[in-house]
C-alpha positions, 0 to 999 in steps of 0.5 A: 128945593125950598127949605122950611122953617117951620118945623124948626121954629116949633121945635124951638117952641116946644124947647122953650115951653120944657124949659119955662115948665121946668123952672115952674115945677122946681119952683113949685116943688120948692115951695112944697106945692106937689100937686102943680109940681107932678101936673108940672112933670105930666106937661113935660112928659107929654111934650116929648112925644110931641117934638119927636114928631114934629122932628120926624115929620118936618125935619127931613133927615136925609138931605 
C-alpha cells in the first residue's frame, strides 16, 4: 500500500500556524493589545480540533 504524505504535511502546517499564532499573541500581550491577544488564543483554540481531525482521518493508526 501507498503511503500518503499529506495528512503529515497538514499536520505540519497547522503545527507551524500554532507556533507563528503564539508568538503573535505573547507579542501582543507584551505590548498590552488584549484584544489581538485573545483573538490570537480563540485561532489557537480552533486549530486544535482541526489537527485532531486531520490526525484521525489521515493518519491510519493501525498500521
Amino acid at each position: 500500500m501507498k503511503r500518503s504524505y499529506l495528512p503529515v504535511a497538514l499536520l505540519l502546517a497547522v503545527l507551524m500556524l500554532n507556533i507563528i499564532i503564539t508568538q503573535y499573541m505573547v507579542h501582543q500581550y507584551f505590548y498590552q493589545n488584549y484584544v489581538n491577544t485573545i483573538v490570537a488564543a480563540v485561532m489557537n483554540v480552533v486549530l486544535f480540533p482541526l489537527a485532531f481531525l486531520i490526525y484521525k482521518k489521515g493518519v491510519n493508526v493501525n498500521d
